[in-house]
C-alpha positions, 0 to 999 in steps of 0.5 A: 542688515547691516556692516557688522551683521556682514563682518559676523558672517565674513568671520564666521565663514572664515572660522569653517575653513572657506576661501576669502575669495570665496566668501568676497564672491557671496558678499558680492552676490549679496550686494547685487541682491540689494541693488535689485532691492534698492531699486524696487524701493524694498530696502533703502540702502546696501550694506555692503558698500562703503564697508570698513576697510578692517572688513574688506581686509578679512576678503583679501584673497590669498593669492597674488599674481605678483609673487605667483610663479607661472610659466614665463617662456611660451616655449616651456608650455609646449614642452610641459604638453609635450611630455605629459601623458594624454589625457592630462596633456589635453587637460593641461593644454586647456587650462594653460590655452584657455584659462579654465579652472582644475574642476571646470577641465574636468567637468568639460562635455563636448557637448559644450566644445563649438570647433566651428564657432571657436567656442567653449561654453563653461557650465559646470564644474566637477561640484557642480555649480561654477565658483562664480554662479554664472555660466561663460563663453570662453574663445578657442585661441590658436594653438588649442584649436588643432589639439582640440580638433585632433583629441575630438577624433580620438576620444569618440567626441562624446560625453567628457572632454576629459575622460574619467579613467586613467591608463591605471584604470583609477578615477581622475580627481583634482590631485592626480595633474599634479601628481603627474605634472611635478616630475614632468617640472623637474625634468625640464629644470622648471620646478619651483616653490609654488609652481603647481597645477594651478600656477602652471595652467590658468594662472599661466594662461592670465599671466601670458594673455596680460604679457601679450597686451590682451584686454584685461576687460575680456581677461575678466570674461574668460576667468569669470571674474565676478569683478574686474577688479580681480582681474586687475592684479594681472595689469603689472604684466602688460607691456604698455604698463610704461609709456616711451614718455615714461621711459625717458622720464630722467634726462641723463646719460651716464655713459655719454660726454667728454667730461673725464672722471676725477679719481678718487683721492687714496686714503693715505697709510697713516688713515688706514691705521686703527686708532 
């Protein structure tokens, strides 16, 4: 196993129509794999580290928190919640409130939900297997506690969170909360280029925790990240990203002092002329 053993597979991957992100994720496995074999001496090295740049470019997810549209006023979430029809409503109030994946909401059992310990433990999604492998505990924040507590009493709190039928009697799957949730966008004036479910519930839910100064470290936990380096492309939101320090950096007032401003000399008649 070598690098260009591993470009071959990264190409091939992405020549059947996989994610980048997703093939990064099993090139990551296969590192820790070869961690664990470079430690019981079984290999001598791992090929993926210190790949060429050339290579790590073909991983380069296609999405980039900094040019991704989410839900910038706290105010709006709760209107989006308001106006949607339960049980997307819940579905959206947890994605938005706890950063769970479409599939993960759906694939959600109560049997997972802890009120008490203010817990969500994500196991599965609507596929199967969690895109990252491994299961997370994921923390019930304020305003998703009462919504939570009250759907509980509602729906019977036994199998799904999210039931499988809708109101029309048809199967819920990851396209219908879009479909519901673009005309609730545009009656509240919010819609926009590349606002859609997605943007507006976990990438909203990243966005505002990095807005609110929370740990990118635990941010990284939540999403199951499987780097923090991920995560890190939400670090351009935290408040304290420029110190008071920073701020003062330029010793300069443009509006201060008594110094009086020098007109400006008027082009005289004979130098606007052409020629």
């Amino acid at each position: 196993m070598d690098g260009a053993l591993i470009r071959r597979f990264i190409e091939a991957k992405l020549a059947e129509g996989l994610n980048p992100a997703t093939i990064r994720i099993l090139v990551a496995l296969l590192s820790a794999l070869y961690v664990g074999l470079v430690e019981d001496k079984v290999a001598t090295a791992n090929p993926c580290h210190g790949l060429p740049r050339s290579t790590r470019r073909l991983m380069k997810p296609t999405h980039d928190p900094r040019t991704t549209p989410f839900i910038e006023r706290v105010g709006d979430i709760r209107r989006i919640f308001l106006l949607l029809p339960p049980p997307l409503s819940i579905a959206y109030a947890i994605g938005v409130l706890a950063g769970l994946r479409t599939g993960e909401i759906f694939a959600l059992k109560w049997l997972h939900v802890d009120l008490t310990a203010r817990r969500i433990h994500v196991r599965e999604s609507v596929k199967g297997p969690l895109k990252d492998k491994d299961s997370r505990v994921v923390p019930i924040l304020d305003p998703l506690l009462p919504i939570l507590a009250e759907w509980k009493l509602k729906s019977g709190a036994e199998g799904l969170v999210i039931p499988p039928l809708r109101s029309d009697g048809r199967k819920i799957d990851k396209a219908t909360p879009g479909n519901f949730l673009r005309p609730v966008l545009n009656a509240l004036g919010l819609a926009r280029p590349g606002l859609g479910w997605y943007e507006a519930t976990r990438h909203t839910f990243a966005s505002q925790w990095a807005l609110s100064g929370g740990s990118i470290e635990k941010l990284k936990e939540i999403l199951g990240h499987y780097s923090v380096v991920m995560t890190e492309r939400y670090a351009h939101l935290r408040p304290d990203l420029f110190s008071a320090k920073d701020l003062a950096v330029l010793d300069l007032n443009l509006a201060g002092g008594d110094e009086k401003p020098v007109p400006l000399a008027t082009p005289s008649p004979s130098r606007l002329r052409k020629g």
